[in-house]
N, C-alpha and C positions, 0 to 999 in steps of 0.2 A: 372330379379328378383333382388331385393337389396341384395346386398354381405354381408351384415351385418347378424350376429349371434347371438346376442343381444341385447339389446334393454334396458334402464336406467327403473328402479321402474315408473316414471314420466311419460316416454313415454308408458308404458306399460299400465297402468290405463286410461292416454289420451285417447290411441286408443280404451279402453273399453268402455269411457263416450261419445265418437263417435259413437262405435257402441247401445250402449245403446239408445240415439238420435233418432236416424236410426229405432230403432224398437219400441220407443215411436211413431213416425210418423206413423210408418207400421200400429200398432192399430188403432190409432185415426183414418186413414183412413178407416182401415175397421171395427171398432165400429161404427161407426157415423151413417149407415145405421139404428144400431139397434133400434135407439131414434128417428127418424127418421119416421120410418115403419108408425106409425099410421097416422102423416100427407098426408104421400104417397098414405094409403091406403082411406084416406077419398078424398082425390084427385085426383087420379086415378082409385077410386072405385076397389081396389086389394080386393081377399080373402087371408085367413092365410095360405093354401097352396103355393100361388102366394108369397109370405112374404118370409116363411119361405124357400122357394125355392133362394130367391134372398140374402137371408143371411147363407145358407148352400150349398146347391150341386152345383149350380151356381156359387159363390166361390169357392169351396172347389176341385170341380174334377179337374179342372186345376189348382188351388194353390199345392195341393199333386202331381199330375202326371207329372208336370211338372218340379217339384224340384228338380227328381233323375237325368234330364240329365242336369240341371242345377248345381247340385251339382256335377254329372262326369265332367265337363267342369271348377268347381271349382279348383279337385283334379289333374287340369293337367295347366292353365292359371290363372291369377292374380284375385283373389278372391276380391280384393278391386274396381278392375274396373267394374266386374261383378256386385258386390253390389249395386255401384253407379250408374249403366246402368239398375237395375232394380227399384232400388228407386224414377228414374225421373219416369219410365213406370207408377208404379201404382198410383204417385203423379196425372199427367195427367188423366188419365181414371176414377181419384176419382171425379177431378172437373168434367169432362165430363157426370158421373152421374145427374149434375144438369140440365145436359140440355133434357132429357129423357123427353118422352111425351107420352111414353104406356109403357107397358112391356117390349115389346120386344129389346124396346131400351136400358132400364134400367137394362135388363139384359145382354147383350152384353159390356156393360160398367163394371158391378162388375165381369163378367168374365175376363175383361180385369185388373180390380185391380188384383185379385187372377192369374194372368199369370206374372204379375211386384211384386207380392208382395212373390211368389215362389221363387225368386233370392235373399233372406233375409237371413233368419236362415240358411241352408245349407253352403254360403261362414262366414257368421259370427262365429258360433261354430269353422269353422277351424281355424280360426286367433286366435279367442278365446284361442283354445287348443295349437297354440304356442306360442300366451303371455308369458301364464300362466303353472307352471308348475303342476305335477298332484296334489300335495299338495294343493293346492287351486284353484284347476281346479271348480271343482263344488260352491265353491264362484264366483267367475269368472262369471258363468252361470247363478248363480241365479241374480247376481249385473246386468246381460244382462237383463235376464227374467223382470226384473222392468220395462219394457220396456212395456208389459202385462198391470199391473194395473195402470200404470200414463198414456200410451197412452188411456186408458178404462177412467180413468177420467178425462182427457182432451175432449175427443172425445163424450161422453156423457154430460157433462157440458156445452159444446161450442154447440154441438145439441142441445139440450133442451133450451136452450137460444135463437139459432139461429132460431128452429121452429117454436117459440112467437114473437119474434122479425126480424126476414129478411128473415123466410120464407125456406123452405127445398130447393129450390133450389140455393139460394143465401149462405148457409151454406155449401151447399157440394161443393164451389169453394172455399169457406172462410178455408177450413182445405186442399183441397188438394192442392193448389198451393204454398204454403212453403215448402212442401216437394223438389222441386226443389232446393232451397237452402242447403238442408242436403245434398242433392246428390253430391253439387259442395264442401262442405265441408270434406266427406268422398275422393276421385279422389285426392283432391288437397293438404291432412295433414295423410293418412295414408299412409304409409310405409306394404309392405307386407314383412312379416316374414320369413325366411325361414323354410321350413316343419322338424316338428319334434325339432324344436329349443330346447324348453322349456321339452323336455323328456330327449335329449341327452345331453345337456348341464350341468358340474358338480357344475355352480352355478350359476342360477338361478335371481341373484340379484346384476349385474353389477353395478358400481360406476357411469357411465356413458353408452353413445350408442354405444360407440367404444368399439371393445373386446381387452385386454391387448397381446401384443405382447404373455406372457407366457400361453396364453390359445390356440394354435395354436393345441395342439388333440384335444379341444371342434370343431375347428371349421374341421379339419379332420371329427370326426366324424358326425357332422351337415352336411358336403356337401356329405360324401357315404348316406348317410341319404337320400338324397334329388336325388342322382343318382343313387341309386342301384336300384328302380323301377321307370324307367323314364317314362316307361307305366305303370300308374295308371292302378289297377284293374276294370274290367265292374263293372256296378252295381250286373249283377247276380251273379259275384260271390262272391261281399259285402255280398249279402241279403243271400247267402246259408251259408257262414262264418254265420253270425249274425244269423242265422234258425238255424241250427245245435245247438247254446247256447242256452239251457232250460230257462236260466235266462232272457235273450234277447228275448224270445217268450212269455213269461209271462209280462214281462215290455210293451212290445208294447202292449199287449191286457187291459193290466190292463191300460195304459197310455190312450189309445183309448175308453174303456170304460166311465172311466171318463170326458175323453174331451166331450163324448155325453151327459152329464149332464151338462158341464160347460159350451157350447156353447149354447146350447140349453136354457140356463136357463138368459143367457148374450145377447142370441137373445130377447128375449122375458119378462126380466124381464120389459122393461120399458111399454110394453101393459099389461104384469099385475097391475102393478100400476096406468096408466092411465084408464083401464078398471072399473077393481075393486074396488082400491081407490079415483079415480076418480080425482087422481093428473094432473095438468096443467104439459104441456111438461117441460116449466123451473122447475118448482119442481122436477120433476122426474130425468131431467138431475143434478141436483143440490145433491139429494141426493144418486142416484147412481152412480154418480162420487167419493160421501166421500168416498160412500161402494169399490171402484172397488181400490179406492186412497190407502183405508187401507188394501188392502190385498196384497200391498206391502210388508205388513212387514212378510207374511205367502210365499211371492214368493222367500224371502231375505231367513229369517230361515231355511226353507228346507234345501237348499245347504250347510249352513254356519252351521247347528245342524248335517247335514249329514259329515262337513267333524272333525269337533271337536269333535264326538263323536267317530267315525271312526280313527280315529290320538288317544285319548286316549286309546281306549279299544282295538284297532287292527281289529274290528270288522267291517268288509264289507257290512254286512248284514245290517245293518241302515238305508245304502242308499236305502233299501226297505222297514223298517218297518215304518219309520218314517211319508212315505207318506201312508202306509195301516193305519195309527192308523191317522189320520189325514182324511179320507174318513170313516170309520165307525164314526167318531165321526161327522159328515156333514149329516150326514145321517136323525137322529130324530129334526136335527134343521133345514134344508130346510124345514119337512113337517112341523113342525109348522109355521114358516113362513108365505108358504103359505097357509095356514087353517085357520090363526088366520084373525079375522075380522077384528082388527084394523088396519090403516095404517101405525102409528109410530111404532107399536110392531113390524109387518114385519120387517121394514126399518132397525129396531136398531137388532134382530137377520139374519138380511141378513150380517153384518158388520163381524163379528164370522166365518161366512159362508166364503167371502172372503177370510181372510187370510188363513184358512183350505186348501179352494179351491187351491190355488198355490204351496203348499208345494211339490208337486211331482216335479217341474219341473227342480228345478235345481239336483238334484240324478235323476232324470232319464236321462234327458242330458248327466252329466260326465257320466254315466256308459255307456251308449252306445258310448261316445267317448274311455272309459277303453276295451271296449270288441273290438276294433277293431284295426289294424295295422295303420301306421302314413298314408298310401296312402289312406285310406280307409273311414278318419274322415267326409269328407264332404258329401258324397254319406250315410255315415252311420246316420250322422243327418237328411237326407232327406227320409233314409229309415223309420227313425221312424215317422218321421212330416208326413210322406207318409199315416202309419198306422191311427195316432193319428189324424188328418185333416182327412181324410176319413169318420171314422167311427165317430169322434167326430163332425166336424166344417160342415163336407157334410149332416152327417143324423141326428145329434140331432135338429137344427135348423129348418128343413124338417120333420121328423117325431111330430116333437111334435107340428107342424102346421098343419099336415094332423090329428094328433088326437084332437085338438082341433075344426075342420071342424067338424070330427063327433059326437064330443059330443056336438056341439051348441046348434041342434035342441030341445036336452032334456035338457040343461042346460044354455042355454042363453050365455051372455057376461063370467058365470064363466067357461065357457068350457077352459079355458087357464087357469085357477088355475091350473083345475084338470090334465089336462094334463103335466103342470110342476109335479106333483105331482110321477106319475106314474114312469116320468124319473128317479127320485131319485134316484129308487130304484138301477139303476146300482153302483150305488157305492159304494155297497155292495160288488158286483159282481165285481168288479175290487178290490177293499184291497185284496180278497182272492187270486187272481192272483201274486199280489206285495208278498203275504206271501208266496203263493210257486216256484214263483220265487227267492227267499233269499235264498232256501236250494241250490243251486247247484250256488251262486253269488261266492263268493268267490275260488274255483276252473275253472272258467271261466274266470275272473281276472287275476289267475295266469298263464291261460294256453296262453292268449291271450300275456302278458308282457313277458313270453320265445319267444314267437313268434318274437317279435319287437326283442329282443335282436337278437336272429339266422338270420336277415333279415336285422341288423346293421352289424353285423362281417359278414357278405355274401357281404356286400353293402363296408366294407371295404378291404376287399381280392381283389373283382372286380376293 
């Protein structure tokens, strides 16, 4: 592990706009499917079951299940090499994708993406969380999280293009074989941190990478930090930690909720428009790209409205209301969306939708990193992606394909409106989650930061 305890403003950001890269890539490769699906399915003669199956549970049960012992292997070996050993994997199996000639093939491959693309978030949040210290830990995250909607509209743009012009299997090598290059630039220019750097450390914002001769109890304390639990905790007893916090049980359910609208609605928006509206692939890729581009700025906000309001008012609770008032308010404008007959009217309230769409993620990120101890961050980000991937990325994508199967017979080509429709409504049902989870955020916060502190003076006594 590098001996170094700090890390210069410059380097610290670097390592961010790396790992940022890294999960602009991760997208693109696994958006690309979504714009995708209909040339596949007029080519392989697939139903919306067989669709949604290959852009959710297919995915999704090994991207989630695979995370947490991915992420325990984080909490204990070099979180940079792992990243870079998964980033080739699912670069590979994306192009591999193109070579598929039934199903069965083509599902064996995005399982194989969601097995490379599991060793992502889990080692990054940790590094993240030592960059940065908790003061703008959740910026940090969201600035990561961008990662979301420029990899969505790169990966929709370049699909949509690629499907009119070179064809769906010449496009899914055209996005995943650069990915190999990110890989060899994360291995070869990140430096891994030491754990817990950015909590214990009494300032945060070095002159340089070198720590000054007179901060020698920063780095006391950063190295009992780092060996008073040389044996990282199992996962189980991460996930019973994290289960016993009220707050932490409402956040994954609420975070899960809504990812089954967001995924769901990101599998599928581009057959609703080529259905309904009856947009050519490049169109679709072109303007779902704007939409996916601009809700960059609702993936950004979140964290940075979450930590600035939070830092003025003292108030913890933010970091949960702000994503429930941003989900009811997504609510009356998905359905118009899609009900409304025109295509540009959709297109231009899908944009609104967007940035909405994102604001949870960086507040729900930091807090699950806030509720847990320094050994415990990377298994706790994989515990949530666990939940949130599951229920969001496994079964929205899959259920709203299976309900669209049954409503064809009585509604033709609009059986996929309606069934985006239906979805909506969870995100209702998730704000309420996010808002009763707030009442018990703030003493969970505090219980969890005595913890670390009794586990620093334990780790320095030893």
């Amino acid at each position: 592990m590098n001996d170094k305890t700090s890390f210069s403003p410059a380097y610290r950001y670097y390592a961010l706009a790396v790992l940022v890269i890294g999960y602009v890539v991760n997208f693109v490769d696994r958006q690309i499917l979504a714009v995708l699906l209909e040339p596949i399915r007029k080519d392989l003669l697939f139903n919306d079951f067989q669709l949604g199956l290959l852009g959710g549970l297919a995915f999704a049960v090994f991207y989630a299940t695979l995370g947490i012992p991915i992420a325990m292997l984080a909490d204990r070996k070099s979180r940079v090499k792992i990243l870079a050993a998964a980033m080739a994997i699912w670069s590979i199996m994306t192009a591999l994708c193109g070579l598929a000639t039934n199903f069965f093939w083509l599902l064996l491959a995005r399982i194989g993406v969601g097995v490379g693309e599991a060793g992502a978030s889990p080692p990054s949040h940790s590094l993240i969380s030592d960059y940065f210290p908790v003061s703008t830990r959740a910026t940090a995250l969201s600035i990561y999280a961008l990662g979301i909607p420029i990899g969505s509209w790169i990966g929709t743009t370049v699909g949509g293009w690629g499907a009119d012009n070179l064809g769906w299997r010449t496009t899914f090598f055209l996005v995943g074989l650069p990915g190999l290059l990110v890989a060899a630039l994360v291995v070869l220019t990140l430096r891994e941190p030491p754990r817990g750097m950015s909590d214990l450390a009494p300032n945060p914002e070095p002159e340089s990478d070198n720590p000054p001769q007179s901060d020698a109890a920063e780095t006391a304390d950063v190295t009992a930090a780092n060996n008073a639990a040389s044996d990282a905790p199992r996962w189980q007893e991460v996930f019973a930690y994290l289960w016993g916090k009220r707050s932490f049980r409402h956040l994954s359910i609420a975070a899960g909720l809504h990812a089954f609208v967001s995924y769901g609605a990101t599998n599928w928006n581009p057959s609703f428009l080529n259905r309904i509206h009856d947009l050519s692939y490049t169109e679709t890729g072109y303007w779902l790209g704007l939409v996916y581009f601009i809700g960059a700025i609702g993936t950004f906000l979140g964290g940075f409205l979450g930590d600035q309001i939070s830092d003025k008012t003292g108030e913890k609770r933010w970091y949960f209301w702000i994503p429930a008032a941003s989900l009811i308010a997504m609510v009356p404008l998905q359905l118009w969306a899609y009900l409304d007959s025109d295509a540009m009217t959709a297109i231009a309230i899908l944009f609104p939708i967007s940035i909405l769409s994102g604001m949870y993620l960086g507040p729900s990120f930091a807090m699950t990193q806030g509720l847990v101890t320094l050994r415990m961050r990377a298994v706790a980000a994989a515990i949530l992606l666990f939940v949130l991937n599951l229920i969001g990325m496994g079964l929205g994508p899959t259920l709203v394909g299976v309900l669209s199967d049954v409503l064809m017979p009585a509604t033709g080509e609009n059986s996929i409106r309606y069934a985006l429709c239906v979805s909506v409504v969870l995100n209702a049902w998730s704000a309420v989650h996010f808002l009763i989870g707030a009442r018990t955020l703030k003493q969970d916060l505090a219980d969890s930061e005595e913890l670390n502190k009794k586990l620093s003076i334990a780790g320095g006594a030893a």
